[in-house]
C-alpha positions as CSV (number, residue, x, y, z in Angstrom):
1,X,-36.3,-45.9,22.0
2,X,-35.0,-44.1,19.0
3,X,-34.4,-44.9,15.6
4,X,-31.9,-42.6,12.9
5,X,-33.6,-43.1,8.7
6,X,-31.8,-41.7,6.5
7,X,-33.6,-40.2,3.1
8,X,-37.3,-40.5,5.7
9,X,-39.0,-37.5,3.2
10,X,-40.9,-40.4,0.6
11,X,-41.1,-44.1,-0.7
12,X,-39.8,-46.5,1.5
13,X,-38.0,-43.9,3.9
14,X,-41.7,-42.3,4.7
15,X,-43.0,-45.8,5.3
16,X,-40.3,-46.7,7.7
17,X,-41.3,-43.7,9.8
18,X,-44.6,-45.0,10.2
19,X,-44.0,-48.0,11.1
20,X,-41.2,-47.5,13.8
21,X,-43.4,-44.9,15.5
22,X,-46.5,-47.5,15.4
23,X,-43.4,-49.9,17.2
24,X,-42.8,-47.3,20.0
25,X,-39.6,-45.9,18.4
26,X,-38.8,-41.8,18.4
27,X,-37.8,-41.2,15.2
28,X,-35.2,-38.8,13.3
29,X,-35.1,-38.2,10.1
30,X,-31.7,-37.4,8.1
31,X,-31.9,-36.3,4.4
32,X,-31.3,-33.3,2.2
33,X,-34.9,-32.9,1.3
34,X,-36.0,-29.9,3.7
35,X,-38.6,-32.3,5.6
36,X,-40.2,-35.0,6.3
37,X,-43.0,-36.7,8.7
38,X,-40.3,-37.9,11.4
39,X,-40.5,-36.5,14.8
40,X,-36.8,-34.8,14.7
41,X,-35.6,-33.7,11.1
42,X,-32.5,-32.7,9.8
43,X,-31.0,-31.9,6.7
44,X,-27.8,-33.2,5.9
45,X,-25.9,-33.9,2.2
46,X,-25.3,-38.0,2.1
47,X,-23.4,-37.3,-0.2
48,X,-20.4,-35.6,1.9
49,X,-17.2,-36.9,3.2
50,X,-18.8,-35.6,6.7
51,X,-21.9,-37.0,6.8
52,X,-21.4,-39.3,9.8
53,X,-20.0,-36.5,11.6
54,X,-22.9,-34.4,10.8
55,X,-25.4,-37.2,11.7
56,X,-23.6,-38.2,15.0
57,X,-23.3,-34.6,16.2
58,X,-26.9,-33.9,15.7
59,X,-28.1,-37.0,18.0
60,X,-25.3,-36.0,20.4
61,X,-26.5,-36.9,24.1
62,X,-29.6,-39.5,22.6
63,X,-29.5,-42.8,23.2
64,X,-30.2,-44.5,19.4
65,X,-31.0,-48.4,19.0
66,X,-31.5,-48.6,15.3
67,X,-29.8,-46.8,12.8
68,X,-31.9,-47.6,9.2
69,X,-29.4,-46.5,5.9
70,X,-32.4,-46.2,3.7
71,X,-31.5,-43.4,1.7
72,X,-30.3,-44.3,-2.0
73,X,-29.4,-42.1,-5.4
74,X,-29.7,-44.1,-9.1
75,X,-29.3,-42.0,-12.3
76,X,-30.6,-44.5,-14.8
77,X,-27.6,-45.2,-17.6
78,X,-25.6,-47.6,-18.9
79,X,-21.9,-48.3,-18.0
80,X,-20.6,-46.6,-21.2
81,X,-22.8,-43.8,-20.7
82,X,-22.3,-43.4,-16.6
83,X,-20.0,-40.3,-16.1
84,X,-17.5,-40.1,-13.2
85,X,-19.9,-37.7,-11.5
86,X,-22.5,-40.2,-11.9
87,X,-20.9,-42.7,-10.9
88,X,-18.9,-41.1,-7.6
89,X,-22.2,-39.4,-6.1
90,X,-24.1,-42.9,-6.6
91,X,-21.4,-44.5,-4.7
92,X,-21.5,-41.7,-2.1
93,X,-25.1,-41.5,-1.1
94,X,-25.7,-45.6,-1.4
95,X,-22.4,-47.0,-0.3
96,X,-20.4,-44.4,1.5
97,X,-22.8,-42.5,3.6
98,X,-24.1,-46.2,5.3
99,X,-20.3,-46.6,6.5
100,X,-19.9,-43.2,7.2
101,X,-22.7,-43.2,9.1
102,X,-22.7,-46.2,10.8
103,X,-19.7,-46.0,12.3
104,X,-20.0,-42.5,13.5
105,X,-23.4,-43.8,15.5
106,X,-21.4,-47.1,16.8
107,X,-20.8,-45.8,20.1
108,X,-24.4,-45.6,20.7
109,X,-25.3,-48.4,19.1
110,X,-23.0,-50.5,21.0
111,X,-24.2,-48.7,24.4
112,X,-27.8,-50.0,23.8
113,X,-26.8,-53.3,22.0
114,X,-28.9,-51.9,18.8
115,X,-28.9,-52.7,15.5
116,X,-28.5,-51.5,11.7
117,X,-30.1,-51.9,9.5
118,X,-29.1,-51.1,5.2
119,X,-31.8,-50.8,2.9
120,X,-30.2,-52.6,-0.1
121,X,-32.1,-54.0,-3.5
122,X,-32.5,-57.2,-5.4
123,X,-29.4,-55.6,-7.7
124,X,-27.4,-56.4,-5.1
125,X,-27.6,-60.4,-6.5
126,X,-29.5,-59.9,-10.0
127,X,-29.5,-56.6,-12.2
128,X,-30.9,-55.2,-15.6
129,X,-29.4,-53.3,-18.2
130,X,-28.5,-49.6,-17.6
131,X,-27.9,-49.5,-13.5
132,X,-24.3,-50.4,-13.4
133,X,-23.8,-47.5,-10.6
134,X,-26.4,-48.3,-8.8
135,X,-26.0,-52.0,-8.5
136,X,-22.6,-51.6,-8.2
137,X,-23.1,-49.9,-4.8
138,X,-26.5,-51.9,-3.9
139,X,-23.4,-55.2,-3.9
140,X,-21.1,-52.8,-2.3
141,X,-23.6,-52.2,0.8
142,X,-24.5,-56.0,0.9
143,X,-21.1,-56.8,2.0
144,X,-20.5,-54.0,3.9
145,X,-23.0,-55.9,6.1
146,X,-21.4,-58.7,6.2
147,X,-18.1,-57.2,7.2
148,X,-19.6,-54.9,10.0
149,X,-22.0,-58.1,11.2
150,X,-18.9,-60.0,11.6
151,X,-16.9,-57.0,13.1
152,X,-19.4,-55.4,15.6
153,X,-21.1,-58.8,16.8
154,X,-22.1,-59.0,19.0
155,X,-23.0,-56.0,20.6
156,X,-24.4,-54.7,16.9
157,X,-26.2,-56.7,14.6
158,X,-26.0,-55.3,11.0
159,X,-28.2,-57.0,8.3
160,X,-30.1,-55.8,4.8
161,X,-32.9,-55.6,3.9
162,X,-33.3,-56.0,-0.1
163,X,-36.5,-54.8,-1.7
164,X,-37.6,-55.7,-4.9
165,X,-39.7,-53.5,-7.4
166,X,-41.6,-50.9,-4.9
167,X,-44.5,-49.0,-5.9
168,X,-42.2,-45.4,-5.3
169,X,-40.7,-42.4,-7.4
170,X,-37.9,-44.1,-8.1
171,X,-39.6,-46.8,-9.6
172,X,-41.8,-44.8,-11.7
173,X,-39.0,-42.7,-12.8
174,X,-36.8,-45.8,-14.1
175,X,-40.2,-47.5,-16.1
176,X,-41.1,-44.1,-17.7
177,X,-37.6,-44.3,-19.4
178,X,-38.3,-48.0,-20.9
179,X,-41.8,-47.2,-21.7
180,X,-42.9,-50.1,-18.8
181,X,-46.0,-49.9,-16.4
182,X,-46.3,-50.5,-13.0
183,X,-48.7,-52.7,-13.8
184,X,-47.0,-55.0,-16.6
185,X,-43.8,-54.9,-14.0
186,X,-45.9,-56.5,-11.3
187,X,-47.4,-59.1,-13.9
188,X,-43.6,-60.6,-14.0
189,X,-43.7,-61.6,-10.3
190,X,-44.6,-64.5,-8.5
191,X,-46.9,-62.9,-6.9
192,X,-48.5,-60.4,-9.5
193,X,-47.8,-57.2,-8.2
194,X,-44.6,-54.6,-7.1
195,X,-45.0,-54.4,-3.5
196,X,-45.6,-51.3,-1.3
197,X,-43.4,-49.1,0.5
198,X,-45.6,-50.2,3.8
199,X,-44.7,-54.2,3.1
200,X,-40.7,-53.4,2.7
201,X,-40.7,-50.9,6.0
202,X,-42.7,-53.8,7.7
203,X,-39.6,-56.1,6.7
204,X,-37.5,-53.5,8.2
205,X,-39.0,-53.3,11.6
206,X,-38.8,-57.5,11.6
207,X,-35.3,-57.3,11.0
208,X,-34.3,-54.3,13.5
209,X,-36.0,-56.1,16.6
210,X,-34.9,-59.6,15.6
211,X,-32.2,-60.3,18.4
212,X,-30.8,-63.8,16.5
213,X,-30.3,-62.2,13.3
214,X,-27.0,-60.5,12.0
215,X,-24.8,-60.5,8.8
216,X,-28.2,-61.6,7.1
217,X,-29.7,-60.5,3.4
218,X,-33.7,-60.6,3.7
219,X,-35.3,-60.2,0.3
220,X,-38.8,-58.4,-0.1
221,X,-39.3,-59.0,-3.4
222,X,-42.5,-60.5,-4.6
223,X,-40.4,-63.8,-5.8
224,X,-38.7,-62.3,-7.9
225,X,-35.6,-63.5,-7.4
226,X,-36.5,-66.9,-7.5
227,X,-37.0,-67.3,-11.3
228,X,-34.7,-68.2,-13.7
229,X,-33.6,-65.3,-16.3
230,X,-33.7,-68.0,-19.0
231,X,-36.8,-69.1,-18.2
């Protein structure tokens, strides 16, 4: 079995690797980082018009069951300050290159009955100040799935997963900006912590292999989304 993760070199990408090996999948990693712990890596620009190409030539001949669209951009501004630039690569890597990709590996896919799975976020439903870009394209992706679910059943299934606040990078990067800790973050949860990049790639796994599930949002986010903003 073999399993395409796009953006595989750190956070929740490196955890995914791990995991689907530990499940018996080969794994190949796509992402324009130089390299990562997958078996097969390749370097590709998610943010090009020929990404999916790119990807689909490169697996050419494989047989692929799971394709995971992991690999996200955020620049962390508000609407009046996000920049066309800013605004068109977010879209790109987040929204664009999941389609693009996708539907270049459908063939496949549809060969061995697999499934896709998008890595989206809680912003998909619920956002903060100064991530219009990103959430934008983290609701974008949600009902991509939705629209390929309904359009690819049932040979495909095609569902998201949405994390919550992860103990990455990218999370560290946005707090250092508002002056937040991890810590204080994870103090605002239900359950008193961020999570791990392990516990959102374990999510991942569950959702690729489950045969009943398609067009579905599962959210990894520590209850997060269960409170009430006013509360």
């Amino acid at each position: 079995m073999s399993v395409v993760i796009t953006g595989p070199s750190s956070g929740i990408g490196a955890a995914c690797v791990v995991a689907f090996r530990e499940a018996g999948f080969h794994v190949i990693g796509v992402d324009v980082a130089e390299a990562s712990g997958a078996d097969d890596h390749h370097v590709v620009d998610l943010a090009s018009e020929r990404c999916g190409e790119e990807v689909a030539d490169l697996v050419a001949g494989g047989q692929i069951e799971v394709l995971v669209n992991n690999a996200a951009y955020v620049e962390y501004a508000t609407a009046l300050a996000t920049d066309t630039p800013i605004w068109d690569r977010t879209l790109a890597v987040n929204l664009r290159a999941p389609f693009l990709v996708a539907r270049a590996l459908y063939p496949g896919l549809r060969d061995s009955r697999g499934a896709v799975v998008n890595v989206g976020s809680v912003h998909a439903l619920a956002t903060s100040p100064g991530v219009a870009a990103y959430a934008a394209s983290k609701g974008g992706l949600l009902s991509l799935t939705r629209a390929l679910a309904l359009e690819w059943a049932p040979e495909v299934r095609v569902n998201c997963v949405l994390p919550g606040a992860v103990d990455t990078d990218m999370l560290s990067a946005g707090l250092a900006r508002s002056g937040f800790s991890v810590e204080r973050l994870g103090e605002s949860h239900p359950l008193g912590r961020v999570g791990q990049p392990e516990e959102i790639a374990e999510a991942v796994v569950f959702v690729a292999n489950s045969k009943f599930m398609t067009g579905a949002a599962l959210a990894v986010d520590g209850g997060a989304l269960s409170r009430l903003s006013t509360e």
